[in-house]
C-alpha positions as CSV (number, residue, x, y, z in Angstrom):
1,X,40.3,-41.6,90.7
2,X,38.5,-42.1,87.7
3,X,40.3,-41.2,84.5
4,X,38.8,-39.2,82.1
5,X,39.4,-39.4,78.3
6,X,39.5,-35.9,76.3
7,X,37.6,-36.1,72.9
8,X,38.8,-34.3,69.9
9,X,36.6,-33.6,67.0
10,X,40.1,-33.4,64.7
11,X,40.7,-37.0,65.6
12,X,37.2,-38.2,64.9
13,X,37.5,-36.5,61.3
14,X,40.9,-37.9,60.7
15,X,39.3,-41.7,61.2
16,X,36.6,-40.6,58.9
17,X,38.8,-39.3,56.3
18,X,41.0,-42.7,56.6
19,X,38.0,-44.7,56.5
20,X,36.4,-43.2,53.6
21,X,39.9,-43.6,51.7
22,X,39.9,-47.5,52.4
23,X,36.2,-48.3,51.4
24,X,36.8,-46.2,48.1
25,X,40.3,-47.9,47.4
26,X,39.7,-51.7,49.1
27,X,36.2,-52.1,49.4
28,X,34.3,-50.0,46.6
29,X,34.4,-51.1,42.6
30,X,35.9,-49.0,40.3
31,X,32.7,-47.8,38.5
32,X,33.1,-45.8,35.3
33,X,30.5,-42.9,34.5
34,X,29.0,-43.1,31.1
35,X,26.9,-40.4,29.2
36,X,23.2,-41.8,28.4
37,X,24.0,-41.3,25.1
38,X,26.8,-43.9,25.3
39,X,24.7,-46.3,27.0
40,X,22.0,-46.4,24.6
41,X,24.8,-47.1,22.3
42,X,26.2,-49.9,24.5
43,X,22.4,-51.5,24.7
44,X,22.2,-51.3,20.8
45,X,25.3,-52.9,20.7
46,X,24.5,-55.6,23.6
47,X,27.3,-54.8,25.4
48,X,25.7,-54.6,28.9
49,X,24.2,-57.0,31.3
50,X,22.9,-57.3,34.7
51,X,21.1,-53.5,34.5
52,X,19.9,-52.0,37.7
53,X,17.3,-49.7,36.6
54,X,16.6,-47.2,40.0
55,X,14.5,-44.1,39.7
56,X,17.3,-41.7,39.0
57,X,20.6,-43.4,37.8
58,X,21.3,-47.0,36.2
59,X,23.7,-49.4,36.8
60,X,25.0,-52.0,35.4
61,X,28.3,-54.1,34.2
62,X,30.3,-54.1,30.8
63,X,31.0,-56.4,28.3
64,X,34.5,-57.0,26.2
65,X,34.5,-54.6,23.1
66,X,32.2,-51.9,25.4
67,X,35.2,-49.8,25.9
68,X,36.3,-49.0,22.4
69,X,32.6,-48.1,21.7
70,X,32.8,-45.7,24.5
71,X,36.5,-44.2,23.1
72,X,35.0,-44.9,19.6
73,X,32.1,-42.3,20.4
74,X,34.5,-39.8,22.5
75,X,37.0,-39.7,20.2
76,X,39.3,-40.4,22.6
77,X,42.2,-43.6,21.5
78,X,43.5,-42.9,24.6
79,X,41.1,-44.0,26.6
80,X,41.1,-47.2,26.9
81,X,44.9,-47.0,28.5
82,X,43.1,-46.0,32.1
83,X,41.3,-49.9,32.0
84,X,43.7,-51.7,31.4
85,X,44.8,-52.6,34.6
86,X,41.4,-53.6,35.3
87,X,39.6,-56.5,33.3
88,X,37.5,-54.9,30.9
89,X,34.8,-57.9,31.3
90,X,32.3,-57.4,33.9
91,X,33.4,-53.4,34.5
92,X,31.0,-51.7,36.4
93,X,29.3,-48.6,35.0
94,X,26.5,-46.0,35.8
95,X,24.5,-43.5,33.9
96,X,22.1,-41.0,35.0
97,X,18.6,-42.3,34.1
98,X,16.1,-39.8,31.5
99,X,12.7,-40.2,30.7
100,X,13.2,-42.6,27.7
101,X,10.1,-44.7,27.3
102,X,11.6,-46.9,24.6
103,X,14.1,-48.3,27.4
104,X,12.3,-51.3,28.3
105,X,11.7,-52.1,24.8
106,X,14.8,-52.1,23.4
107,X,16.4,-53.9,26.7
108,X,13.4,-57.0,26.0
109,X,14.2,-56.9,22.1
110,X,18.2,-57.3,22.4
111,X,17.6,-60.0,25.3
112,X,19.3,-58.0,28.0
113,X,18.4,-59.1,31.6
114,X,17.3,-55.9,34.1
115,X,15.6,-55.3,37.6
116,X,14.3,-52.6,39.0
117,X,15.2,-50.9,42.4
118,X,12.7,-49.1,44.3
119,X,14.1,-45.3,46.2
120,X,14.0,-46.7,50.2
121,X,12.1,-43.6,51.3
122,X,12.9,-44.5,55.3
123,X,16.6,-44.0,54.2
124,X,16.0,-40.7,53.0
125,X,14.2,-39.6,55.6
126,X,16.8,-41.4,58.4
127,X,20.3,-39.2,55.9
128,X,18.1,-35.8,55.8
129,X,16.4,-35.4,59.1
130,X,16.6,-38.0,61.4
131,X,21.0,-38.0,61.1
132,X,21.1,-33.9,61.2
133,X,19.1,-33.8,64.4
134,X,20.9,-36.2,65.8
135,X,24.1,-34.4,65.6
136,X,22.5,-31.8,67.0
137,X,21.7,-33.0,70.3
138,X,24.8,-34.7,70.4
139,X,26.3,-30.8,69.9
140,X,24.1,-29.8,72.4
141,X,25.1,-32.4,74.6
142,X,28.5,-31.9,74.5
143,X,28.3,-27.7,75.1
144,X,26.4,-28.8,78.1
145,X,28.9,-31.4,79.0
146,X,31.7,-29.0,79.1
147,X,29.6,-26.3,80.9
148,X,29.0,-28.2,83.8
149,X,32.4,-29.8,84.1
150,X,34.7,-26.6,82.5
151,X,37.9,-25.8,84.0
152,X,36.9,-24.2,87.5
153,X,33.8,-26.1,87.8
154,X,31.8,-24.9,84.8
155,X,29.2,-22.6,84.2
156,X,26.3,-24.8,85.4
157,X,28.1,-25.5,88.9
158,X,28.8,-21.6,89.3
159,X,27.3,-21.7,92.7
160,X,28.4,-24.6,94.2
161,X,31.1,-24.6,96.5
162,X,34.7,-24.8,95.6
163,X,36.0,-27.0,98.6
164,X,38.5,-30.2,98.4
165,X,37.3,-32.7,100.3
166,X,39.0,-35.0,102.1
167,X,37.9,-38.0,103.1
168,X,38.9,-39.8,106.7
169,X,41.0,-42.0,104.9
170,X,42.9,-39.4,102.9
171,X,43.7,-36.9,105.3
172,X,47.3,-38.7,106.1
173,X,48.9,-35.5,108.5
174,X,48.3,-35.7,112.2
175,X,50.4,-34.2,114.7
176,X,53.6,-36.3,114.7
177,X,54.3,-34.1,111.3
178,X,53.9,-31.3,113.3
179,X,56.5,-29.4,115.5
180,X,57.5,-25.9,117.2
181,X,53.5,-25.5,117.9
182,X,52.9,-27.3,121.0
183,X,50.9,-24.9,122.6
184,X,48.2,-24.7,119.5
185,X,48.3,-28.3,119.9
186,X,47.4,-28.6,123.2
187,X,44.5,-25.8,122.1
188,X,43.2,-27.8,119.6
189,X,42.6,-31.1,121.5
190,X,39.7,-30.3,123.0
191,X,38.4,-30.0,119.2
192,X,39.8,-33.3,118.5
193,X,38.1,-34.6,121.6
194,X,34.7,-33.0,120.5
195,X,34.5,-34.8,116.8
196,X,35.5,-38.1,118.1
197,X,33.4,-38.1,121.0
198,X,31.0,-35.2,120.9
199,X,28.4,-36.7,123.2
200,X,31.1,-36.6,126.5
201,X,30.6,-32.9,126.0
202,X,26.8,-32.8,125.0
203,X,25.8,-35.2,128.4
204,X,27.5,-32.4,130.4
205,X,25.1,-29.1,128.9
206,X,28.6,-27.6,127.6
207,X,29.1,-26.9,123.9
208,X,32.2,-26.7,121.6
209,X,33.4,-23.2,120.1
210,X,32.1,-23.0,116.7
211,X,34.8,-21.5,115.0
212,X,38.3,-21.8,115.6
213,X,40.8,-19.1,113.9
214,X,44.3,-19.7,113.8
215,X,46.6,-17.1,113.7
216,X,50.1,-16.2,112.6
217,X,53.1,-15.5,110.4
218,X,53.0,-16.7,107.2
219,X,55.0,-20.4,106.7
220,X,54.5,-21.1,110.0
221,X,52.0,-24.1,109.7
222,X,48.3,-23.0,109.9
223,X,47.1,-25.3,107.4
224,X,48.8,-28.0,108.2
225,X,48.2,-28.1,111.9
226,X,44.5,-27.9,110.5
227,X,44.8,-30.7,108.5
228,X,46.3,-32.6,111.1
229,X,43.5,-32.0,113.8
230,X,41.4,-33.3,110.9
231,X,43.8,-36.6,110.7
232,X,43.8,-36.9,114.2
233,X,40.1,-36.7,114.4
234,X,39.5,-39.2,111.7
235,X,36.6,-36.7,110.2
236,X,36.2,-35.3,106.8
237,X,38.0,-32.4,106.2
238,X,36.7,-29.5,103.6
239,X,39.7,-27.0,102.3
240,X,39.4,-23.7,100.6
241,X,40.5,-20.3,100.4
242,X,38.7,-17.2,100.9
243,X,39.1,-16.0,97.6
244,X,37.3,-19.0,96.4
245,X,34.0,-17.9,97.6
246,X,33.9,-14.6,95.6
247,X,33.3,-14.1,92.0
248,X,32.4,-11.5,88.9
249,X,29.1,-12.3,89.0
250,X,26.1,-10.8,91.8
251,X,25.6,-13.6,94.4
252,X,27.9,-16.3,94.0
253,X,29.7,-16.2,96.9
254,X,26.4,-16.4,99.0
255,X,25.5,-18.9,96.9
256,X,28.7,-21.0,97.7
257,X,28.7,-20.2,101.1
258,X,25.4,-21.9,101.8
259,X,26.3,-24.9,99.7
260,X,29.5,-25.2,101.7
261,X,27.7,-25.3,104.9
262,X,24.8,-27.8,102.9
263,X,28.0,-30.2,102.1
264,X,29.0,-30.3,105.6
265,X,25.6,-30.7,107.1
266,X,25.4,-34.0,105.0
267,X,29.2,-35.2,105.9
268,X,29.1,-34.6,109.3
269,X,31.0,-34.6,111.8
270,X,33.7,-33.0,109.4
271,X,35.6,-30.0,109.6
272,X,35.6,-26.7,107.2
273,X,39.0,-25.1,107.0
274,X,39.3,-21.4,105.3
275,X,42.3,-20.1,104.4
276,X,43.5,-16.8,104.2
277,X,40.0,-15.6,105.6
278,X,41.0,-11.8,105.6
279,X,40.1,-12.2,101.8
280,X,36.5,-12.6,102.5
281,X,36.0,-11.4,105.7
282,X,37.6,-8.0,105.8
283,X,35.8,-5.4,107.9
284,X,32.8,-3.9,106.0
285,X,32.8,0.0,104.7
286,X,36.5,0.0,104.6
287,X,37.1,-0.1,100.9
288,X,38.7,2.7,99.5
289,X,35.9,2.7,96.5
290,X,33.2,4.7,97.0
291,X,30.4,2.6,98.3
292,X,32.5,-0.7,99.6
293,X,32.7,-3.9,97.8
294,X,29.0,-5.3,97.6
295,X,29.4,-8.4,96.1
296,X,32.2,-9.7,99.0
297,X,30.3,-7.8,102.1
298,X,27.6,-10.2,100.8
299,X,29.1,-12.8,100.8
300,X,30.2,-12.6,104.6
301,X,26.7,-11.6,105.7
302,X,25.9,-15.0,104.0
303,X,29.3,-16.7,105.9
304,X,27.7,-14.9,109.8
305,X,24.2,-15.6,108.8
306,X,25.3,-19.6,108.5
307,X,28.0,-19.5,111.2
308,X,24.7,-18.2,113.8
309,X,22.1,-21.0,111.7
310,X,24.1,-24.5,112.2
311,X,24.6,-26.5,115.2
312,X,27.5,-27.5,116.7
313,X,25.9,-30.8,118.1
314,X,26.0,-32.0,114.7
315,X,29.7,-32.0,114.5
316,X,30.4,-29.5,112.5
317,X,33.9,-27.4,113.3
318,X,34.7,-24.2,111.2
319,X,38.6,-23.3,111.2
320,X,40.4,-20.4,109.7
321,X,43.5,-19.0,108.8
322,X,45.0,-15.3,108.9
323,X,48.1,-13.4,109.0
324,X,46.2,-10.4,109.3
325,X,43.4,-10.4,112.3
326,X,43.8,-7.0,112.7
327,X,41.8,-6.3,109.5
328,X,38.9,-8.7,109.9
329,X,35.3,-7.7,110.6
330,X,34.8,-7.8,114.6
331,X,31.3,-9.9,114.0
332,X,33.5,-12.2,112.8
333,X,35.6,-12.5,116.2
334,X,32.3,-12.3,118.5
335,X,31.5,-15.1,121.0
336,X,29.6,-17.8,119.1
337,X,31.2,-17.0,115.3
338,X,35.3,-17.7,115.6
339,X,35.3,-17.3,119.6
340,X,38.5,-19.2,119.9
341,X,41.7,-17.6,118.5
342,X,44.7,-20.0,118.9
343,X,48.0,-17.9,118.1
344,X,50.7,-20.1,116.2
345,X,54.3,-18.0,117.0
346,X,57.6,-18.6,115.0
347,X,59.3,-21.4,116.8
348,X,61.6,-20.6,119.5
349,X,65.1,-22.3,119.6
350,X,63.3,-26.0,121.3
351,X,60.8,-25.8,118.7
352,X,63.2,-25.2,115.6
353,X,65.2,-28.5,116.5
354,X,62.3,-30.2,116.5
355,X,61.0,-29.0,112.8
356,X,64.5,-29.9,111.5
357,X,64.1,-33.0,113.4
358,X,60.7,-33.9,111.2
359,X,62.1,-32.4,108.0
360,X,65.0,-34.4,107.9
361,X,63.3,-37.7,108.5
362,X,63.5,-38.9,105.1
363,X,67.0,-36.9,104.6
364,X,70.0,-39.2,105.0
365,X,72.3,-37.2,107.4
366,X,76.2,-37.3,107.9
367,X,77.1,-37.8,112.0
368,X,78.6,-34.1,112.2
369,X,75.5,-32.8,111.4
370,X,74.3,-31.1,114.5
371,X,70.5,-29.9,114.5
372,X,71.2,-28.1,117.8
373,X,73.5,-26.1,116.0
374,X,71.4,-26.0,113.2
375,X,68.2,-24.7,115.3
376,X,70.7,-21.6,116.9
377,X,71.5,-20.9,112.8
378,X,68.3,-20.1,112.3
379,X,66.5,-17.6,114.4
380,X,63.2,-15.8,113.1
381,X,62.7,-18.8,110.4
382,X,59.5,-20.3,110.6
383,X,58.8,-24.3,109.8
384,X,58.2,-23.3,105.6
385,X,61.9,-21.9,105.7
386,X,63.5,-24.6,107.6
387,X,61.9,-27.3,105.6
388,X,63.7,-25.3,102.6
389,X,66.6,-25.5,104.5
390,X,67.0,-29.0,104.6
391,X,65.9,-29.8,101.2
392,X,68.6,-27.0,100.1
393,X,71.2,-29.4,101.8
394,X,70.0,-32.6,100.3
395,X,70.2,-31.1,97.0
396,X,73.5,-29.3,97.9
397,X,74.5,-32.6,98.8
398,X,73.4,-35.0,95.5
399,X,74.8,-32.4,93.8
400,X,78.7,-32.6,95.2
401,X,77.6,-36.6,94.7
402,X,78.2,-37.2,98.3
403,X,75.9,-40.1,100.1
404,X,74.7,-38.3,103.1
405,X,74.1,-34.8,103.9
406,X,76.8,-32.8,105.6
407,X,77.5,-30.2,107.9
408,X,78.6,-27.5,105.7
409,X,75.6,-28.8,103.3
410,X,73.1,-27.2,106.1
411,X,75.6,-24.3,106.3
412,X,75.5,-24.0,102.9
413,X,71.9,-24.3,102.4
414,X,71.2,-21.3,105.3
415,X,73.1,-19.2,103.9
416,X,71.5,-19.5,100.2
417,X,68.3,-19.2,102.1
418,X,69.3,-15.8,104.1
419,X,71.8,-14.2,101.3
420,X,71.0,-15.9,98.1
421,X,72.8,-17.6,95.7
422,X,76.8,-17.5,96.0
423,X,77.8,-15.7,92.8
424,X,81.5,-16.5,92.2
425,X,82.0,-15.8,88.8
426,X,80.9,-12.0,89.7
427,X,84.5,-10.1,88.5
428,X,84.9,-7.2,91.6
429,X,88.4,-5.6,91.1
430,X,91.0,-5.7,93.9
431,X,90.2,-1.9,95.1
432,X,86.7,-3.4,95.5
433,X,87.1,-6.6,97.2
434,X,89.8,-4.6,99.8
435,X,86.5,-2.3,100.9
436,X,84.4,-5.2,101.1
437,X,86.4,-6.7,103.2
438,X,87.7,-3.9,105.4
439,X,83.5,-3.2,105.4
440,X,82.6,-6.7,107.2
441,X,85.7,-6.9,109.3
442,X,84.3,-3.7,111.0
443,X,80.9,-5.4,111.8
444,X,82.5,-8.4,113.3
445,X,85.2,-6.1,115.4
446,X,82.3,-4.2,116.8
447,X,79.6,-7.0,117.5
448,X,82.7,-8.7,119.3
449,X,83.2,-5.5,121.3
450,X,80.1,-4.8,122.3
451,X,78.6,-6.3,125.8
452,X,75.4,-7.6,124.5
453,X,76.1,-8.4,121.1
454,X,75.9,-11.6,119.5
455,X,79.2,-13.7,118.6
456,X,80.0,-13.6,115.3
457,X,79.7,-17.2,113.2
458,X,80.9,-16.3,110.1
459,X,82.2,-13.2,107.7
460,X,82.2,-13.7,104.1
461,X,82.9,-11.3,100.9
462,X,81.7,-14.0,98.4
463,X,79.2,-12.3,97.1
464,X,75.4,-13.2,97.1
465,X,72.2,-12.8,96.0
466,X,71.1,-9.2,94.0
467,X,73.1,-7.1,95.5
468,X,75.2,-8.3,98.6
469,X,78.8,-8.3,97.9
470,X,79.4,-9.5,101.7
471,X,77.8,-10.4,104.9
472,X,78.8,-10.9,108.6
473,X,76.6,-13.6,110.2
474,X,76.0,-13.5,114.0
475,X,74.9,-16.5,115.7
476,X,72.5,-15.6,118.6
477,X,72.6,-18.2,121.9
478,X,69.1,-17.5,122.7
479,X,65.7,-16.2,121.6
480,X,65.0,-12.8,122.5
481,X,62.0,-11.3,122.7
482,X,62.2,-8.5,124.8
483,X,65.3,-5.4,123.6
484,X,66.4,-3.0,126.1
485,X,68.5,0.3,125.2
486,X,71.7,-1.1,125.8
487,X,71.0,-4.0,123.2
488,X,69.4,-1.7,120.9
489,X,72.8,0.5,120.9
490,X,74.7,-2.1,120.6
491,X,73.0,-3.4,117.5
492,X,73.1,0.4,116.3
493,X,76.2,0.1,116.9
494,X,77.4,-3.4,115.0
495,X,75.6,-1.9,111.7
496,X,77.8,1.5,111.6
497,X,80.6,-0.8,112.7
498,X,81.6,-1.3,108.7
499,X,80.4,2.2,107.6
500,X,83.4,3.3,110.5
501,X,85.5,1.2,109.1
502,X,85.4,2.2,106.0
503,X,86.5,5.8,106.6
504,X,88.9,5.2,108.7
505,X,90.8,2.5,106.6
506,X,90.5,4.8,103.5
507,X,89.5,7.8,104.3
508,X,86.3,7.8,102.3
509,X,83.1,5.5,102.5
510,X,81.2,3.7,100.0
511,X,77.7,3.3,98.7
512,X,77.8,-0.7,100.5
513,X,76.5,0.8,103.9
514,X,73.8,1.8,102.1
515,X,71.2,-1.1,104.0
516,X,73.1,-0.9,107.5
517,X,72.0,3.0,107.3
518,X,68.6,2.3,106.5
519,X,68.5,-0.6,109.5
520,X,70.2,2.1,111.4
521,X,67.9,4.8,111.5
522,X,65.0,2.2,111.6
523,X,66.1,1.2,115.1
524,X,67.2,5.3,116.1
525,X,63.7,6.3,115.0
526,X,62.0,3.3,116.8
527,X,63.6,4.1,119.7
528,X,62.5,8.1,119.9
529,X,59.3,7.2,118.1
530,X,57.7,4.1,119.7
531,X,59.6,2.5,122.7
532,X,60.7,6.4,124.2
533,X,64.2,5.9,124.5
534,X,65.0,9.2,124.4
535,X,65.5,13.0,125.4
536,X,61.8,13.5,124.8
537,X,60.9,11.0,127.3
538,X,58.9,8.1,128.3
539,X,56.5,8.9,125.0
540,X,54.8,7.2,122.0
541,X,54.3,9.1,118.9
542,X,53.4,6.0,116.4
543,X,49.9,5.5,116.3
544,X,49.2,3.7,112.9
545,X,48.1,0.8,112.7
546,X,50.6,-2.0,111.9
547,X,50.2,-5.7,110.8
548,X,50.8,-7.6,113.2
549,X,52.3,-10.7,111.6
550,X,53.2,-9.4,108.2
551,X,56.7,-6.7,107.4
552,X,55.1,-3.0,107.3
553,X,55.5,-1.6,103.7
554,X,53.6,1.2,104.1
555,X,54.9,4.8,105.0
556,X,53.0,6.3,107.9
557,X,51.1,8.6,106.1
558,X,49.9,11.3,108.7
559,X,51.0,12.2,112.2
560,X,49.2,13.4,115.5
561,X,51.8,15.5,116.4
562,X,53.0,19.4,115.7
563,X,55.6,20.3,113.7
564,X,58.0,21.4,116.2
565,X,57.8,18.4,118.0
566,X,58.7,16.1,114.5
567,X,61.7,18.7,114.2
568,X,63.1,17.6,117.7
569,X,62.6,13.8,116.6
570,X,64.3,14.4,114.5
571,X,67.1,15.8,116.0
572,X,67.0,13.0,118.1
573,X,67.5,10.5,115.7
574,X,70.1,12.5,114.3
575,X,71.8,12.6,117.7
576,X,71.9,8.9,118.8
577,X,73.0,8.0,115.5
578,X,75.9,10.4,115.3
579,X,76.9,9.3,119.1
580,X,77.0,6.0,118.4
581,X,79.0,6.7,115.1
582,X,81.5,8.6,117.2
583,X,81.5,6.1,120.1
584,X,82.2,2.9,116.7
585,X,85.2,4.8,115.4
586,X,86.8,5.3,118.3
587,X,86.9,1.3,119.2
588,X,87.9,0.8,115.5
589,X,90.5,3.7,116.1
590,X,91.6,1.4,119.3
591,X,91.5,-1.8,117.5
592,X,92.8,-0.6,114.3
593,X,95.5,-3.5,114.0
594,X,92.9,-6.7,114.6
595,X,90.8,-4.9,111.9
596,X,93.9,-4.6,109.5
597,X,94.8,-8.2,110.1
598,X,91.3,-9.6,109.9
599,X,90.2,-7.9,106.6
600,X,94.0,-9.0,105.4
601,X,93.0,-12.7,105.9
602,X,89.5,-12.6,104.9
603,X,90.4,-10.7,101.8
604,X,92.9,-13.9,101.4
605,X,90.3,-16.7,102.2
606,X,87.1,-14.9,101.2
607,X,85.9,-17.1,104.6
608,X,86.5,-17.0,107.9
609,X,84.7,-18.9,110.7
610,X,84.9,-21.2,113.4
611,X,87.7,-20.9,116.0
612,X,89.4,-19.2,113.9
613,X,87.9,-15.7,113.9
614,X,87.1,-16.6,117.2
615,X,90.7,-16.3,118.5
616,X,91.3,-13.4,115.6
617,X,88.9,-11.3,117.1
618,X,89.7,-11.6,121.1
């Protein structure tokens, strides 16, 4: 790339400043002012020679003697001290000239040579007019300079588009630095096909999709498996966001938009990839401000008018990226705009080993470390969170000064990434750490009890992150995707498991179930609410919309049914969580001496995992 230099204006005055000092100090004669007065005396006295008589000043050099008249006619002895480190033969002087027409005359009658200098009108003109406008323009210039190539792109270039472009040669992914997505791969190779050899298709009558929207959970490689059909493609590849397209000002995002599409008219075959599109192309008239947002419903009128104007024979492929379909305009998703939607899902247990497989490439691993292992560890994390994962161990690992990363490095690292940061210079007193303990032993003597649940890894009271002061970590052996009531019970179950345990080991509880409540009575409340597993019956009463690939924050806000039928929800929710309470402390009550000696040696070793707490809990 070429570099650009800034320009200050404080350095070019600083090299003025310095220059001006050495041309008055090195380069310029001393020159000492004299009254006219003084050099009339000087000329009476012939102490002058070599006069340079200009229009408004002379000038001119001393002779010895010329400086005691000049202190004589001050009446200043002193004077002379300031010359004397100067020769006072040949000093040069000036005077202001006045209209004295005896000058000449007294200059011819004392023998005392003179010229005359004529005022160079040109160089008058050049200092007061020519010099000022000149600095002007080059003002000018600069503002103009700066507009056009401002942080952002400048006022001038308001309406141009925003997109990085990458050139064939600069777009370096391409699907071997891709895993866990092989079925959008397989999608998008028909795209690939169609900009390396987009006559096969033409000769046949068929054409490509226009758009192609990818959608999915954030982190879980969108843009980089659109990058890499653009590396594998060989095409030039344009990248923004759709937030770049919309602006304060009336019309800029149309005006961007149809740049955008001008740009890849010219560069085609290329590719245009927006991401985040539900920032631009959100479904019109459902702002909450009265009368929408004008200026982006624009702005995607101008991004379907374009999408219906261009050609796909010319090679032009528009991706996109969302996490949140559900919200986008539905002319948006119409045959012939973005008619393909490729889903790209959280990896499943196949496609996680492979991500830590690409990941850890340029990791140096230890031999124990086993990615298998590794890929059951991690269930629900997408590629973004694994790739923290392993660069969590490699900086676990430089940090310990070992040469390779380990197995407990990885462990380490997914833990930090699911709990936070191990805080062991938190103080908790003994009555504290006793609960804590007692707490996550009940969790692990339940989910080892139940018939679905998932063996227990790991139980730890170290405490982590904001507020965890424990945690019990479960190690699935498959992917799930599908829960039936007996797993969903059992689950219910595991989280009461250290609220049970609690009471019955001390006779009170504690404020550190407060989370395993709230998961709790999530799951009860699903399970009357949406998947009717209940008393009520094989019925649905969640009709909200959720988003589909994003965690619902919102509280549902109204409900379609009556209020006697919310006040038997409720009751049912009330009464599968009390069962199952009931049903937890009578195991606990059962296995009361495993959960003594458990939370005994866990509150001894803060850790316990392996085999270990295996053969402790059977």
């Amino acid at each position: 790339m070429e570099s650009k230099t800034r320009f200050s204006i404080l350095y070019f005055l600083l090299a003025l400043l310095i220059l001006i000092t050495l041309q008055r100090t090195y380069f310029m004669p001393h020159v000492q002012n004299v009254t006219y007065s003084e050099f009339r005396e000087l000329v009476d006295e012939k102490k002058v020679y070599d006069l340079v008589v200009a229009p408004d000043v002379i000038r001119g050099k001393m002779k010895e003697g010329a400086v005691d008249i000049i202190s004589r006619m001050r009446n200043d002895p002193e004077l002379k001290e300031e010359f004397l480190k100067m020769t006072e033969e040949g000093h040069d002087f000036t005077t202001v000239r006045m209209e004295d027409p005896e000058l000449i005359k007294v200059l011819q009658e004392n023998n005392i040579p003179y010229a005359a200098q004529k005022e160079n009108i040109w160089l008058t003109a050049i200092l007061f007019w020519v010099v000022p406008l000149l600095l002007l323009f080059a003002f000018w210039g600069f503002i103009l300079n700066r507009m056009k190539a401002g942080p952002g792109g400048g006022l001038m270039t308001i309406g141009k588009s925003k997109a990085k472009v990458y050139m064939e040669d600069e777009t370096k992914i391409t699907f071997e630095d891709i895993a866990g997505v092989d079925e959008a791969q397989e999608e998008l190779k028909e795209i690939i096909e169609f900009l390396r050899t987009p006559g096969r298709f033409q000769a046949l009558g068929g054409s490509i999709p226009k758009g192609v929207l990818l959608v999915g959970s954030p982190g879980c490689g969108k843009t980089l498996l659109a990058k890499a059909v653009a590396g594998e493609a060989k095409v030039p590849f344009f990248s923004l966001s759709g937030s770049d397209f919309v602006e304060m000002f009336v019309g800029v995002g149309a005006a961007r938009v149809r740049d955008l599409f001008a740009q890849a008219q010219l560069k085609a075959p290329c590719m245009i990839f927006i991401d985040e599109l539900d920032a631009l192309g959100k479904a019109r008239g459902v702002s909450p401000v009265a009368g929408g947002h004008d200026e982006r419903e624009q702005t995607l009128n101008q991004l379907l008018s374009e999408m219906d104007g261009f050609d796909t024979k010319k090679g032009v492929i528009i991706m996109a990226a969302t996490n949140r379909p559900e919200i986008l305009d539905p002319a948006l998703l119409r045959p012939g705009r973005f008619d393909r939607h490729i889903l790209v899902d959280r990896p499943d247990l196949k496609g996680r080993k492979d991500i830590f497989k690409v990941h850890s490439r340029k990791v140096k691993l230890a031999e124990d470390v086993d990615l298998e292992v590794l890929a059951r560890r991690t269930p629900g994390m997408v590629g973004a969170d694994i790739a923290n994962v392993v660069n969590e161990a490699a900086l676990l690992a430089a940090r310990k000064g070992k040469k390779a990363a380990e197995m407990e490095d990885f462990e380490g690292a997914i833990d930090r990434v699911l709990g936070g940061l191990e805080k062991k210079s938190r103080l908790i007193n003994q009555k504290e750490k006793e609960i804590v303990a007692t707490h996550e032993t009940g969790h692990a003597v339940i989910a080892s009890t139940m018939p679905t649940g998932d063996p227990v890894h790991k139980i730890s009271i170290i405490p982590r992150g904001i507020s965890a002061l424990g945690y019990t970590l479960q190690l699935p052996t498959e992917d799930r995707y599908l829960m039936t009531k007996s797993e969903l019970l059992d689950r219910l179950a595991t989280l009461l498991g250290g609220r049970a345990a609690e009471e019955l080991m001390f006779g009170e509880t504690s404020t550190g179930a407060q989370n395993d409540l709230y998961r709790a009575t999530d799951i009860a409340r699903r399970m009357v609410k949406e998947y009717g597993m209940s008393n009520l019956g094989p019925l649905t009463f969640e009709r909200e919309r959720r988003p589909l690939f994003l965690p619902d924050m919102m509280q549902p806000s109204s409900s379609d049914y009556s209020p006697e039928t919310a006040k038997k929800i409720d009751e049912e929710v009330n009464r599968i969580v009390m069962e199952t309470y009931e049903k937890v402390k009578n195991i606990l009550e059962a296995k009361r001496e495993v959960l003594e000696k458990v939370s005994g040696l866990l509150l001894e070793k803060e850790i316990l995992e392996g085999e270990e707490l295996k053969k402790l809990l059977s």
